[in-house]
N, CA and C atoms as an extended XYZ file, in Angstrom:
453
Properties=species:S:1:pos:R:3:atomname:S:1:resname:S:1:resid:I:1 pbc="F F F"
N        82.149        2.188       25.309 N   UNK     1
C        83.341        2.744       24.677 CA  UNK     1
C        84.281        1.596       24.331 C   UNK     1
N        84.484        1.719       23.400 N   UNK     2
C        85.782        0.627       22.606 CA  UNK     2
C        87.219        1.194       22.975 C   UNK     2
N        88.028        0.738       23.171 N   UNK     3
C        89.470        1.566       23.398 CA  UNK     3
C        90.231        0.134       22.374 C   UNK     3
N        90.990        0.925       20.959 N   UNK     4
C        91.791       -0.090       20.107 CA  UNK     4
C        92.887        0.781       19.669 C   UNK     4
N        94.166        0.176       19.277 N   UNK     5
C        95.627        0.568       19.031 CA  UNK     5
C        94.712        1.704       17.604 C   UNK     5
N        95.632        2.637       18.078 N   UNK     6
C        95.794        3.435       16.982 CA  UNK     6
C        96.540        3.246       15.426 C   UNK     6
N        96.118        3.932       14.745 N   UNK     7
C        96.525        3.678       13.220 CA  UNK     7
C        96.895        5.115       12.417 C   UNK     7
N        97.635        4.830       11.675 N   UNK     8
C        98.077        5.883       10.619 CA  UNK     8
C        97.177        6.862       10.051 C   UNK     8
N        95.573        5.815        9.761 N   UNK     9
C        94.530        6.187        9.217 CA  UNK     9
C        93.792        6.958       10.316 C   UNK     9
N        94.139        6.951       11.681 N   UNK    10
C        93.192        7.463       12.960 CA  UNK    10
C        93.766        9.153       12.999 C   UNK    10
N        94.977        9.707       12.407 N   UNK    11
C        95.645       10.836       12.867 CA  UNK    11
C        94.769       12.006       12.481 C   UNK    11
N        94.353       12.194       12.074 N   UNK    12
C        93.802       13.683       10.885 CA  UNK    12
C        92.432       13.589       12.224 C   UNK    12
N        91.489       12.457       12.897 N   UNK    13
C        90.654       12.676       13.912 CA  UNK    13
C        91.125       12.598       15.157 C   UNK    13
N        92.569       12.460       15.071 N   UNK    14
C        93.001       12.563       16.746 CA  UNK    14
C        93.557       14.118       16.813 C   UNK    14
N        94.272       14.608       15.474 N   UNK    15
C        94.686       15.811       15.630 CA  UNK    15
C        93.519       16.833       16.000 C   UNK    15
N        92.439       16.528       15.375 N   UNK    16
C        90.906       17.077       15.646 CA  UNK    16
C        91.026       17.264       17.090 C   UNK    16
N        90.671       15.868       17.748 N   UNK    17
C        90.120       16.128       19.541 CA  UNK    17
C        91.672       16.709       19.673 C   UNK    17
N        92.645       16.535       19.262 N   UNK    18
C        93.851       16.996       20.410 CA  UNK    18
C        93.533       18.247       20.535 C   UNK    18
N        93.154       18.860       19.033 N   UNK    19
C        93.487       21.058       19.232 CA  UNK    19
C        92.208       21.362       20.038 C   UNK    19
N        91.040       20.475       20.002 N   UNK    20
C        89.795       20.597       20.673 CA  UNK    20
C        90.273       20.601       22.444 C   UNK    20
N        91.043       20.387       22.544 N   UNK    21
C        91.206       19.982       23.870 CA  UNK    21
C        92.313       20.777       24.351 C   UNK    21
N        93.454       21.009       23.756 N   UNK    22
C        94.372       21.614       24.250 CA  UNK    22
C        95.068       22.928       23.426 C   UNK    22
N        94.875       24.013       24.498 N   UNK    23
C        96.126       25.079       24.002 CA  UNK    23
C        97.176       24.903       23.116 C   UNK    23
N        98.236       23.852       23.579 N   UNK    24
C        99.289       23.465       22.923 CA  UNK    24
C        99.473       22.569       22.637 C   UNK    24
N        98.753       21.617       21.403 N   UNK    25
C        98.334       20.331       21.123 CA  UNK    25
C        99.562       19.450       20.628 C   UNK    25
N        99.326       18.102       20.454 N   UNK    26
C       100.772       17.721       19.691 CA  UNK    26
C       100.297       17.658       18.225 C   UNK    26
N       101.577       17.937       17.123 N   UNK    27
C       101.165       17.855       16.002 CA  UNK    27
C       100.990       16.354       15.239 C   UNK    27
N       100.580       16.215       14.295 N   UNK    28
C       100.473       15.263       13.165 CA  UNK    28
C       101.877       14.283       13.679 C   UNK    28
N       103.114       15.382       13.316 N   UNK    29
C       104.566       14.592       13.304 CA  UNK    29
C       104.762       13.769       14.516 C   UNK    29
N       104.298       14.064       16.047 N   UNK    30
C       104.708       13.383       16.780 CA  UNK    30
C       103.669       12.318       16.986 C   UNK    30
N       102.676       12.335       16.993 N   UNK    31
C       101.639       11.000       16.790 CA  UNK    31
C       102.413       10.278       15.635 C   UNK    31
N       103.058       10.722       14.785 N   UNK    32
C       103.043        9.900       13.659 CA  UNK    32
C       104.891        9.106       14.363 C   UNK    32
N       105.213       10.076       15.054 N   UNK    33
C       106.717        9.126       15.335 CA  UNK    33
C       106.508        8.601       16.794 C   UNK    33
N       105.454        8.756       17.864 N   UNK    34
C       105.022        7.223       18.257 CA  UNK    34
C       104.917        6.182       17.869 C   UNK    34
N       104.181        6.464       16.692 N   UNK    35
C       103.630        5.180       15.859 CA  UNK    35
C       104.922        4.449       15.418 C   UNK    35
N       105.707        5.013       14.807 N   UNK    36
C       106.628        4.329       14.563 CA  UNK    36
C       107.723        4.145       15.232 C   UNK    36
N       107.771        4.916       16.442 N   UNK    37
C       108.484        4.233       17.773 CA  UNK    37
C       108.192        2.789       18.407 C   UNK    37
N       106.985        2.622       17.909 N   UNK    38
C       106.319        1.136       18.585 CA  UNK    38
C       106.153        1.806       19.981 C   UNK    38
N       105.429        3.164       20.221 N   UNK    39
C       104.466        3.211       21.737 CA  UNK    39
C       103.504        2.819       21.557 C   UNK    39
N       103.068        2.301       22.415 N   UNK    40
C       101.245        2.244       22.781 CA  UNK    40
C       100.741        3.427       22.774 C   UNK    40
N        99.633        3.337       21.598 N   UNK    41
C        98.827        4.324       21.283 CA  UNK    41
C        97.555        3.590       21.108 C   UNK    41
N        96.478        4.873       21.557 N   UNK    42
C        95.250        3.922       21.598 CA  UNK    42
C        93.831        4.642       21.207 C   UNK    42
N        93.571        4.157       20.595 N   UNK    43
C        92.079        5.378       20.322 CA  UNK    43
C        90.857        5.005       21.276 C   UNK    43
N        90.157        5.953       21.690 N   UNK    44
C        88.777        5.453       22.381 CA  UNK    44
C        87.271        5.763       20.895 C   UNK    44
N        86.982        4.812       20.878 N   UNK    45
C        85.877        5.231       20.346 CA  UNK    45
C        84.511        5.080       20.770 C   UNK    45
N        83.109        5.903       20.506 N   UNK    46
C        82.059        5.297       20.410 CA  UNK    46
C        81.368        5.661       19.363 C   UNK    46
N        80.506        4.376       19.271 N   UNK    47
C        79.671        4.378       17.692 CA  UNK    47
C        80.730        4.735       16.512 C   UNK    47
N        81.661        3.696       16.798 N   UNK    48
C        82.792        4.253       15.511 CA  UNK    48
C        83.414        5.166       15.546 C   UNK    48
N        83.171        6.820       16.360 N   UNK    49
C        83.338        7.435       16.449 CA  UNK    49
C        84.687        7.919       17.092 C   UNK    49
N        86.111        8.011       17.222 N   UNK    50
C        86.936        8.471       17.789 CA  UNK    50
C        86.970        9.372       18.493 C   UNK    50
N        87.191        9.204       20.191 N   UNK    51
C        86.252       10.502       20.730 CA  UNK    51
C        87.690       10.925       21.963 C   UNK    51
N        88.691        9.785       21.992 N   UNK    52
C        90.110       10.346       22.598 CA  UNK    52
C        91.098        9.081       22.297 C   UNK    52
N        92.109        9.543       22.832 N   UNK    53
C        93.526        8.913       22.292 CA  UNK    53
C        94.229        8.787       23.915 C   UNK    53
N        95.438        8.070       23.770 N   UNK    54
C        96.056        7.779       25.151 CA  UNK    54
C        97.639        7.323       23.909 C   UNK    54
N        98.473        7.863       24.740 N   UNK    55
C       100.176        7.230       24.119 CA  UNK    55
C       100.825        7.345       25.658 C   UNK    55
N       101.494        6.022       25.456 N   UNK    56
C       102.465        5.510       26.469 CA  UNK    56
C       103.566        4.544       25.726 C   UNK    56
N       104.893        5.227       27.029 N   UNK    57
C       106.109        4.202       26.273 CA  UNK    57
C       106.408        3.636       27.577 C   UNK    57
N       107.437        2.570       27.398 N   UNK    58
C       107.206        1.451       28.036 CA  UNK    58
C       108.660        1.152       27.941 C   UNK    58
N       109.586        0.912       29.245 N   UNK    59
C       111.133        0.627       29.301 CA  UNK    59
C       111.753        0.799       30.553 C   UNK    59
N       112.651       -0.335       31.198 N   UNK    60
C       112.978       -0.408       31.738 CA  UNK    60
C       112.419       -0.822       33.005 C   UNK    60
N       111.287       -1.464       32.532 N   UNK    61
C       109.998       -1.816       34.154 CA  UNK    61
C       109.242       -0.978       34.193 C   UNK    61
N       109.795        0.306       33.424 N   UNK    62
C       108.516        1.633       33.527 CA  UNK    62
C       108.107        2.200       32.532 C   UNK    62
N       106.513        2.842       32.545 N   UNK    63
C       105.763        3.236       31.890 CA  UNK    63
C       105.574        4.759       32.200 C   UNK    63
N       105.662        5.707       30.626 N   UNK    64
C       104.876        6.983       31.387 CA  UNK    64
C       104.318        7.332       30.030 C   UNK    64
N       103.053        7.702       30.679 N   UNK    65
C       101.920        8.036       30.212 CA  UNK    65
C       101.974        9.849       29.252 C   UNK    65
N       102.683        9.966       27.828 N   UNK    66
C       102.981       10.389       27.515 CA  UNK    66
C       101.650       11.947       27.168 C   UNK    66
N       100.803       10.981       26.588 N   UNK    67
C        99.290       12.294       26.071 CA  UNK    67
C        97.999       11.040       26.549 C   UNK    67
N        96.899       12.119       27.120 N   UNK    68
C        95.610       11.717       27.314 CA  UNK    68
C        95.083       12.475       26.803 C   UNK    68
N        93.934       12.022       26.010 N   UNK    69
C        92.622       13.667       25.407 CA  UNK    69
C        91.477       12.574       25.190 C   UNK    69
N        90.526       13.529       25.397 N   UNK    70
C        89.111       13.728       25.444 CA  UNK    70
C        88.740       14.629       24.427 C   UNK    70
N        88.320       14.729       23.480 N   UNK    71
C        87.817       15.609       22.911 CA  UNK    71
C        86.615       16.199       23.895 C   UNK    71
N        87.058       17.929       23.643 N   UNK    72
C        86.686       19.128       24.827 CA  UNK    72
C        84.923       18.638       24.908 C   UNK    72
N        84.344       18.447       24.112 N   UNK    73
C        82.748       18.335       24.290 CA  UNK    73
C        81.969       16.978       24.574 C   UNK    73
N        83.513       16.378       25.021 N   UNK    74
C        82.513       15.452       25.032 CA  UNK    74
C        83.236       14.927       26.666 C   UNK    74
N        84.522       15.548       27.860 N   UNK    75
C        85.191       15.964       28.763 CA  UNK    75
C        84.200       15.354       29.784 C   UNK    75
N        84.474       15.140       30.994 N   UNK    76
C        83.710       14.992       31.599 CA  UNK    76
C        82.326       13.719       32.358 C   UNK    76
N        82.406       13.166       31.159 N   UNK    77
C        81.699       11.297       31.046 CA  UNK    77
C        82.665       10.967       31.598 C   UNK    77
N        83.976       10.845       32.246 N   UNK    78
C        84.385        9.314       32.401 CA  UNK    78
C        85.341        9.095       31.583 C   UNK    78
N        85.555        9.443       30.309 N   UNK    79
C        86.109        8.472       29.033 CA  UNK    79
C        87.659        8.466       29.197 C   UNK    79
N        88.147        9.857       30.097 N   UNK    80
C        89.309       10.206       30.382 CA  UNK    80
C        90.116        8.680       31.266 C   UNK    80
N        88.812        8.980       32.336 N   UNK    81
C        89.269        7.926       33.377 CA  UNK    81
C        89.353        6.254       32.693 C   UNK    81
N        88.647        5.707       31.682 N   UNK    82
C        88.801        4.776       31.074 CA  UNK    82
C        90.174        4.621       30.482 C   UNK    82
N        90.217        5.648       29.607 N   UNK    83
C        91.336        5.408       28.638 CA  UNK    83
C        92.815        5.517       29.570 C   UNK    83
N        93.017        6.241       31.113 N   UNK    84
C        94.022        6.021       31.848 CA  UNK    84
C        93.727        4.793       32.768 C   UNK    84
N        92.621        4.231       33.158 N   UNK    85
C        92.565        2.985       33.591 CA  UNK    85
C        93.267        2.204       32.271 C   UNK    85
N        93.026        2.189       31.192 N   UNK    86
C        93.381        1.157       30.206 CA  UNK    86
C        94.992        1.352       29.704 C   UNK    86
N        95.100        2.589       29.707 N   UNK    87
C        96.786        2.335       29.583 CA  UNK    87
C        97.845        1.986       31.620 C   UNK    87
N        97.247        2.102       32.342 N   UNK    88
C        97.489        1.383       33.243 CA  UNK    88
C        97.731       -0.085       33.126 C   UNK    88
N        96.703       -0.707       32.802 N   UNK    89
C        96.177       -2.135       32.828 CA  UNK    89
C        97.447       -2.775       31.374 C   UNK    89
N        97.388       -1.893       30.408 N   UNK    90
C        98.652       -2.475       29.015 CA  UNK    90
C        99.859       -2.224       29.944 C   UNK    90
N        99.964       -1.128       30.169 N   UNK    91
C       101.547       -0.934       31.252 CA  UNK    91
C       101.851       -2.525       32.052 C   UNK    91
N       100.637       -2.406       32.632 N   UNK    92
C       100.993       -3.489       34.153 CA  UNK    92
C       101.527       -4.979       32.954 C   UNK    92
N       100.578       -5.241       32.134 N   UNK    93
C       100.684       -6.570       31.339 CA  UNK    93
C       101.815       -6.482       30.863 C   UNK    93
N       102.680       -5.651       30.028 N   UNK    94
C       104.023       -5.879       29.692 CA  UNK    94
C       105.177       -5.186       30.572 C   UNK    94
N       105.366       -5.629       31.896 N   UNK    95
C       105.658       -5.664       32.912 CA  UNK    95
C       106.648       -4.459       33.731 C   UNK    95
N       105.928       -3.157       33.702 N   UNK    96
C       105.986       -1.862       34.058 CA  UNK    96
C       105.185       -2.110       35.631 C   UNK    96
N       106.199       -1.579       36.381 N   UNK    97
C       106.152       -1.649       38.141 CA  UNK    97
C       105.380       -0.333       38.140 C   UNK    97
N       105.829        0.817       37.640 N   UNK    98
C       104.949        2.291       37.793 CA  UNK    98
C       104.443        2.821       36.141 C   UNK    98
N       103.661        3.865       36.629 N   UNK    99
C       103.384        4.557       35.356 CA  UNK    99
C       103.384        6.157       35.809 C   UNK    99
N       104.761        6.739       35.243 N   UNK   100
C       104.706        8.238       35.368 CA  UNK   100
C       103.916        9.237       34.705 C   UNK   100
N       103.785       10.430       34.782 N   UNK   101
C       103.065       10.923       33.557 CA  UNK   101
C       103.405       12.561       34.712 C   UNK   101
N       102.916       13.634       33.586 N   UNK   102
C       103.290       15.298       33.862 CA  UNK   102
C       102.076       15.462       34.061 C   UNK   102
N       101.561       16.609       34.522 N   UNK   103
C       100.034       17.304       34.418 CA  UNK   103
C       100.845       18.733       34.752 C   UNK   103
N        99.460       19.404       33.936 N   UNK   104
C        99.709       21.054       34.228 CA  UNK   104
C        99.470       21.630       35.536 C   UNK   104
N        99.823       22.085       36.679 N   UNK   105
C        99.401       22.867       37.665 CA  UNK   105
C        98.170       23.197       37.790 C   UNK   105
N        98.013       23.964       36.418 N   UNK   106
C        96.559       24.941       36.334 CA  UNK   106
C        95.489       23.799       35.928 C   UNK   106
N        95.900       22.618       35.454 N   UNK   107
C        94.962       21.427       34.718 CA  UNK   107
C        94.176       20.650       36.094 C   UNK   107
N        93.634       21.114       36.429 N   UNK   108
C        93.094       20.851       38.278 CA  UNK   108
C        92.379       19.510       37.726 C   UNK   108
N        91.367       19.761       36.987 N   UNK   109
C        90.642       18.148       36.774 CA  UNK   109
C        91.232       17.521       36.214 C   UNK   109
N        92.429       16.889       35.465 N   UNK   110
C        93.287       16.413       35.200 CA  UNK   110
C        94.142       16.105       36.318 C   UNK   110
N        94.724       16.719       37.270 N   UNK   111
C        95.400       16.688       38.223 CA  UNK   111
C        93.866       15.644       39.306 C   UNK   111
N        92.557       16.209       39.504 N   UNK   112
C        91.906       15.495       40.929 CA  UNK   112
C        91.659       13.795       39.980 C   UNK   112
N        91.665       13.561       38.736 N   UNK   113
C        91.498       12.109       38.376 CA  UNK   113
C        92.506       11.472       38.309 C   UNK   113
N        93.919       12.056       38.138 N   UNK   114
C        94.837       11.055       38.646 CA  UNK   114
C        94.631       10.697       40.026 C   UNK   114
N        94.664       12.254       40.907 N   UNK   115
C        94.508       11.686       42.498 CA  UNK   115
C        93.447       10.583       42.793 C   UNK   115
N        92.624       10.652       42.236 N   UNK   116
C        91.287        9.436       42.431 CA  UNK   116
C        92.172        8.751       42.289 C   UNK   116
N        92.628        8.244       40.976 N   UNK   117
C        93.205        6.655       40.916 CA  UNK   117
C        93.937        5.926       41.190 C   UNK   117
N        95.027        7.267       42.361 N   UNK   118
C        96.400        6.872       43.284 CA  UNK   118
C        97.761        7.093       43.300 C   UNK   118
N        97.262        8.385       42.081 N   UNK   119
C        98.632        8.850       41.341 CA  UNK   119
C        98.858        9.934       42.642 C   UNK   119
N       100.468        9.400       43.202 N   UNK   120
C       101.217       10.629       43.807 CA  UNK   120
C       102.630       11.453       43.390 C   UNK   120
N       102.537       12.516       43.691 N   UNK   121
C       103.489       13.409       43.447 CA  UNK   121
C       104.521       13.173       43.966 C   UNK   121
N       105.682       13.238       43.000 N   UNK   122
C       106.886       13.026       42.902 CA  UNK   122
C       107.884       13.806       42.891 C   UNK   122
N       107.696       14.997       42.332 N   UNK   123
C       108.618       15.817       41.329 CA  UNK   123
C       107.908       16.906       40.482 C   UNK   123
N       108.594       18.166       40.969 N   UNK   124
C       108.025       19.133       39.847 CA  UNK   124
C       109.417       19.307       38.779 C   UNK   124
N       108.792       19.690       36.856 N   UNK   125
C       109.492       19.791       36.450 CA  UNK   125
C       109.405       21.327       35.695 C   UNK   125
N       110.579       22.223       35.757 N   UNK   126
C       110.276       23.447       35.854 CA  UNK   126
C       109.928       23.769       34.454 C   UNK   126
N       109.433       24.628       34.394 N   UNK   127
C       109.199       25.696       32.780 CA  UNK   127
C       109.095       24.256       31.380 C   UNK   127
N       108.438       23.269       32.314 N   UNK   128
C       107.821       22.014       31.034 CA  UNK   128
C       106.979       22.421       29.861 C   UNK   128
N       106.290       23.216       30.329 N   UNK   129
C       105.166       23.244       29.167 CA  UNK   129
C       105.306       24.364       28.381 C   UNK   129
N       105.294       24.709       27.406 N   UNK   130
C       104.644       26.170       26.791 CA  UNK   130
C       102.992       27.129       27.332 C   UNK   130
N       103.372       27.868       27.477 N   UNK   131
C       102.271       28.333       27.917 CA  UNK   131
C       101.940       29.735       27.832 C   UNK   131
N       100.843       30.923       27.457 N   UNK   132
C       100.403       31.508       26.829 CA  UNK   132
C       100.956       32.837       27.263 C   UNK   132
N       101.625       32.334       28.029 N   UNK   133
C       102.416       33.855       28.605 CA  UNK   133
C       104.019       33.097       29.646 C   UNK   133
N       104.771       32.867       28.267 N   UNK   134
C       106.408       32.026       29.221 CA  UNK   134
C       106.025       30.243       29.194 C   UNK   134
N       106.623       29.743       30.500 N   UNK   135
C       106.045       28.717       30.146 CA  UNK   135
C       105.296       28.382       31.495 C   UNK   135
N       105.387       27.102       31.820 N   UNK   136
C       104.399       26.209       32.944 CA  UNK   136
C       104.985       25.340       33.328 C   UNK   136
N       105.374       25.262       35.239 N   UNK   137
C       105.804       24.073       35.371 CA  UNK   137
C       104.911       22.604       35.195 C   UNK   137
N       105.359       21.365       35.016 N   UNK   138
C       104.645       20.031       35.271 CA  UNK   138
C       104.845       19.537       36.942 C   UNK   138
N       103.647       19.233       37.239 N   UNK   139
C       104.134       18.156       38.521 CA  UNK   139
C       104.085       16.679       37.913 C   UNK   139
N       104.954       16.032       38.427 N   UNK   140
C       105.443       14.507       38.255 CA  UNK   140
C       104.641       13.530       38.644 C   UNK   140
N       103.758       12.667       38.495 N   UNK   141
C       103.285       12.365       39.148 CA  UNK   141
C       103.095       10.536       38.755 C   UNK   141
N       103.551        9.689       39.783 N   UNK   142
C       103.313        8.262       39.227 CA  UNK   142
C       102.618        7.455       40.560 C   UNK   142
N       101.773        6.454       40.123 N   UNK   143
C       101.296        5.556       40.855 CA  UNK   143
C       102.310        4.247       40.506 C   UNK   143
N       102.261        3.067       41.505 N   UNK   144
C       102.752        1.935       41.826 CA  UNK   144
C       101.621        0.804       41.053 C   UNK   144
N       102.056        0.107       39.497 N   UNK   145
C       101.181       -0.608       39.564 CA  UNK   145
C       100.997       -1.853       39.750 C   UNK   145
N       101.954       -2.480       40.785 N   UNK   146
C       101.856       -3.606       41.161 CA  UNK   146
C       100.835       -3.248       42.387 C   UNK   146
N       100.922       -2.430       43.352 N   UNK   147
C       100.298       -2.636       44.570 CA  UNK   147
C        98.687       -1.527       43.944 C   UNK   147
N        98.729       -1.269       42.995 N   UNK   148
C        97.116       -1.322       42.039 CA  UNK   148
C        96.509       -2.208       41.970 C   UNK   148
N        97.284       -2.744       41.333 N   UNK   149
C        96.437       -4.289       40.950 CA  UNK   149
C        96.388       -5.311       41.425 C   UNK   149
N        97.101       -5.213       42.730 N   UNK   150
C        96.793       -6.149       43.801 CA  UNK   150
C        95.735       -5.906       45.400 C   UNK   150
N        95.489       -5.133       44.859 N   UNK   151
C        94.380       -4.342       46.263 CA  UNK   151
C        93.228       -5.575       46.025 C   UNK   151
């Protein structure tokens, strides 16, 4: 798997895996005003192929890990855990101490691969998400990545 900065030209196949993947996907507009926020955005590909995305912003010593996707069929390899190992690893290099990020309650495998990688709970944030009946709280959840990358 290749993981490279995203592009203007990458949106129309990230909007693809995003609705593939999620209920309440982000649209065109906000990928497109990352981009021109200057976040780290990142495509995973294989065989050329664009197969997930990762956006993170970056301020104040800290990083949070804004969207992760996998496109839904292809879930499950690993590619998830790459592309949040790799926006970890950009965080730590331009000199972010933690990396926060939300997960859904109900998003359990999303929620047990942060826990693999050392992400702890912080903070719930109430009625965060939209969700198919009201909304959904987020739990908070950030790892330390200085004492990551020094183990």
């Amino acid at each position: 798997m290749n993981i490279r900065p995203m592009c203007t030209s990458d949106l129309d196949v990230v909007i693809e895996n995003e609705s593939s993947a999620y209920g309440f996907p982000w649209g065109r507009g906000v990928f497109a005003d990352c981009l021109k926020a200057g976040n780290q955005c990142w495509v995973a590909e294989i065989d050329a192929e664009i197969v997930g995305h990762a956006v993170v912003t970056i301020g104040a010593g800290e990083a949070h890990l804004l969207n992760v996707c996998v496109n839904r069929s292809l879930q499950g390899a690993g590619y998830g855990r790459c592309l949040v190992l790799h926006a970890m690893e950009a965080a730590r290099k331009v000199g972010a101490d933690a990396l926060f990020l939300e997960v859904r309650p109900s998003n359990q495998v999303a929620s047990q691969l942060y826990e693999s990688l050392g992400f702890a709970e912080v903070g719930v944030r109430k009625n965060y998400y939209p969700a198919f009946l009201g909304q959904e709280d987020a739990r908070v959840l950030v790892i330390d990545l200085e004492s990551y990358f020094d183990k």
